[in-house]
C-alpha positions, 0 to 999 in steps of 0.5 A, a space after each residue: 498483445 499485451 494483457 492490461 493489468 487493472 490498477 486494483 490487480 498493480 496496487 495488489 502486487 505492490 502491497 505483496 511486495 511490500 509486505 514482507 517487510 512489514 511483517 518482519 517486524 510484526 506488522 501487516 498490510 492489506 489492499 482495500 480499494 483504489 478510488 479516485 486516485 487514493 489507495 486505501 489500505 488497512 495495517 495489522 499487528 505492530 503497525 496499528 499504533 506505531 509511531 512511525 506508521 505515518 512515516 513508513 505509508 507516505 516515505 515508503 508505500 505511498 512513494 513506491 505505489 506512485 512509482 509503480 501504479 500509474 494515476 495513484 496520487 495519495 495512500 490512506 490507511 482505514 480503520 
């Protein structure tokens, strides 16, 4: 039998996928907390404050996270 993976664990492994990416160019991400269908995560160096951070959450972590953890409707970032 298959073991079943907790969204907190899938989300975790999305962002760890994604991370690589963010910190290529300074930047990083972390996985807070999974509630009623919102990822929350929080960014680090280069992210905080970019311009385009609005742009690479929803057209980029949002999406992927949608596509891969099933019940995740939105990301929000926290402070």
């Amino acid at each position: 039998m298959e073991e079943t993976r907790s969204i907190d664990d899938q989300c975790r492994e999305v962002i760890e996928k994604i991370r690589p990416y963010l910190q290529r160019d300074g930047g990083d991400i972390e996985y807070m907390m999974f509630e009623d269908g919102v990822v929350y995560v929080q960014l680090f160096g280069a992210c905080q404050g970019c311009g385009l951070v609005d742009m690479t959450i929803k057209d980029g972590v949002e999406l992927i996270m949608m596509e891969e953890v099933p019940g995740v409707e939105e990301v929000r970032v926290v402070a």
